[in-house]
N, C-alpha and C positions, 0 to 999 in steps of 0.2 A: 806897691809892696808895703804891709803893714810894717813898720818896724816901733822895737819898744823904746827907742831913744829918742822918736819926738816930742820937744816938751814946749811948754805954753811960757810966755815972759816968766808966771809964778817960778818958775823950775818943775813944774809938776809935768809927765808925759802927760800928750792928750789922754784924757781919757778915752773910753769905747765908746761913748756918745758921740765925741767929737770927733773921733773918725768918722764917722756914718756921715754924720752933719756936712764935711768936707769934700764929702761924693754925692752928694744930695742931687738926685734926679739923674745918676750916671748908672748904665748900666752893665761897667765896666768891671772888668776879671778884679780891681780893688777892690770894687764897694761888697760884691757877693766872698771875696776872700774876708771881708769885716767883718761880715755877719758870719761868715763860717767860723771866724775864729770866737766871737761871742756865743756861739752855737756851741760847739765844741768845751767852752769855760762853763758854761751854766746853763746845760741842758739839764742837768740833775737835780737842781733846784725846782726848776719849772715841774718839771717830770714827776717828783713826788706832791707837788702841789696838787696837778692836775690828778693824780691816783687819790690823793686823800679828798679830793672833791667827789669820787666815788665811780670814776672812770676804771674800766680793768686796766691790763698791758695796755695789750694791741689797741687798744684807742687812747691810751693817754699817749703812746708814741708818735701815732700820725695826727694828734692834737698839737705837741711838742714842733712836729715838722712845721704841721702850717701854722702856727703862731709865728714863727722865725721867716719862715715865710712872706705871709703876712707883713711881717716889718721889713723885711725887704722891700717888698712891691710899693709898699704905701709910708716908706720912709719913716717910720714910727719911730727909732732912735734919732732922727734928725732932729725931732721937735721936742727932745727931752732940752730942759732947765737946770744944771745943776745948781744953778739959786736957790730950786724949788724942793730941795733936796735929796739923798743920798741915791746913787747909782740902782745899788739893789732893789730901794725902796718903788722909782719909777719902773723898773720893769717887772716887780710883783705887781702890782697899778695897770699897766700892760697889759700884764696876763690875767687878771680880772678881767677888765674891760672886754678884750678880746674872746676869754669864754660867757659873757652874759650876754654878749651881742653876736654868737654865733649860729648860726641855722645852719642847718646837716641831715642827715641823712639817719635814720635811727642808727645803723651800722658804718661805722666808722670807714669812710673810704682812704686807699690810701695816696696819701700825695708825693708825688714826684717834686723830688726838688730840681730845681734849676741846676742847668751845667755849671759844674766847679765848687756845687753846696754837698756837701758829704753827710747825707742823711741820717735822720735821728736811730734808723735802726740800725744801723752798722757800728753807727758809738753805741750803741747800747751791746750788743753782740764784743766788741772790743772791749769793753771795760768788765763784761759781766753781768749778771744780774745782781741788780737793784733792790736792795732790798726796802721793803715801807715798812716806815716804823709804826707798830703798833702803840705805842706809848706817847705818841706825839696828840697833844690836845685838838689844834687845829690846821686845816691845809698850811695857812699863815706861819705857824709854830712849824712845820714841817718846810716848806720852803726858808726860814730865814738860819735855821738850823740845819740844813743840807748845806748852805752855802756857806756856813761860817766851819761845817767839816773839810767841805771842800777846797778852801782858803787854806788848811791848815796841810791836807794832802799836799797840795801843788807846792805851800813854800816846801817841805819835809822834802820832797821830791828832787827841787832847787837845793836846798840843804847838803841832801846827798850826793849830788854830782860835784859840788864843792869839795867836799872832803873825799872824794874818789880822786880827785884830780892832784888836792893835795896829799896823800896819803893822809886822813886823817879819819878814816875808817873808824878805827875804834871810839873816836871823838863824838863819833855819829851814833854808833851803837849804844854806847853806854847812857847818849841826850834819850835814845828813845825806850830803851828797856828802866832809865827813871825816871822821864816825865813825858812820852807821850803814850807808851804804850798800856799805861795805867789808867789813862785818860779817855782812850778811842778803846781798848779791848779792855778794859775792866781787870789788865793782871795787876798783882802785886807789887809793891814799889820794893824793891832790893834796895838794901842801905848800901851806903860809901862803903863800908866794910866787903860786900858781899863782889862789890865792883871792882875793887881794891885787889881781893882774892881772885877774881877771875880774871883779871887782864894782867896781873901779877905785880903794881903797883901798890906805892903805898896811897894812904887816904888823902894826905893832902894831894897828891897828883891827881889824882882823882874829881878832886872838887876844885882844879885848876880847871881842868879839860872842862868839865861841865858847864864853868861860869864862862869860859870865851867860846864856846859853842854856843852858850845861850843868845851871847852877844851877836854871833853869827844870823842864828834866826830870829833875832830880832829884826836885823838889819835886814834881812829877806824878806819877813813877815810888812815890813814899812814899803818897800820896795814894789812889793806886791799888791798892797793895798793902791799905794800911789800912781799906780796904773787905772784906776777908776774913781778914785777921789779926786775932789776938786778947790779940795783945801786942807793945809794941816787938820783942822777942827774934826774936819772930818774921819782923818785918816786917824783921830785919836779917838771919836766913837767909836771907829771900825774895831777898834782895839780890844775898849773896853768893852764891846760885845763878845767877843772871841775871849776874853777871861773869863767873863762870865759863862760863857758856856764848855770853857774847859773847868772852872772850879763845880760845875753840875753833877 
């Protein structure tokens, strides 16, 4: 059973490599539940990758499946390095590899995943459609930018079940209608005043709740990274890519 509280002497949880690694050559209900759970985290990435390499749908899906696949059978997360650097970076690297050394069929067949893998079109069917940005320069630019949205969905997600549990609902609202929803949907930033007015507060209350919520998703946002980083260093790139690509 994967769990997120195993950590390495650093303090850091294994990362998702390191699972893999730890079942290497096992083809038990763990190792195929690790890849499902890597599946399931950054099938979206991969996914618009493979469409921006100029794949439709239906074949960038059952591309998605057997790539994951693939590293199932042939233990490809086992022999990743994080020496060699960042998590994301070796399974874009992957997934290159993987489509330039592929032979197929013109027509995309589809593949069966193994018992207990929850295949790519079902999450795809569950989440929605996908949309591919037209604005994105290249597959690269569209893969590291899906996954630095996606980063930002899951901790938000995390975020909000926090403040469900502690009533802090409106702590939640007020973080995302003035700094994510301006950010991801392009609305308008409402000042303190307008926030103030609406939740019936005055302003400093207002930019109380905002800075220890911020603090909150931070602490999520590190928490999250440090599930697949393999060093502070790293987990402060992770960072400062995701500012980057919210200040865009």
């Amino acid at each position: 059973m994967i769990t997120e509280k195993s950590e390495d002497r650093s303090g850091f949880p294994r990362t998702h490599w390191s699972r893999l690694a730890a079942v290497k050559g096992d083809v038990s209900a763990e190792r195929r539940e690790a890849l499902d759970f890597l599946a399931q985290r950054y099938w979206k990435p991969v996914y618009l990758y493979v469409r921006q390499r100029g794949y439709d749908e239906e074949e960038a899906k059952d591309l998605v499946q057997e790539f994951f696949l693939v590293a199932l059978g042939n233990d490809l997360f086992a022999k990743a390095d994080p020496a060699r650097g960042r998590f994301r970076n070796f399974l874009l690297k992957s997934l290159q590899h993987f489509l330039a050394n592929a032979h197929r069929d013109a027509h995309a067949k589809k593949r069966h995943p193994n018992e207990g893998f929850v295949p790519i079109h079902e999450m795809a069917s569950e989440s929605g459609p996908v949309v591919v940005p037209k604005d994105t320069k290249t597959p690269d630019e569209a893969f590291h930018r899906n996954w630095l949205r996606e980063l930002v969905l899951r901790v938000l997600r995390a975020l909000e079940q926090e403040c469900e549990i502690s009533g802090k609902q409106a702590h939640f609202e007020m973080f995302c209608q003035r700094l994510v929803a301006p950010v991801l949907e392009g609305s308008p930033v409402p000042s303190l005043q307008d926030l103030a007015e609406k939740y019936e507060l005055n302003i400093k209350a207002v930019d109380g709740r905002l800075v220890r919520i911020r603090r909150d998703y931070q602490r999520l946002l590190r928490q999250e990274i440090r599930q697949y980083a393999s060093s502070d260093e790293e987990v402060a790139a992770e960072i400062q890519d995701l500012w980057r690509f919210m200040a865009e």
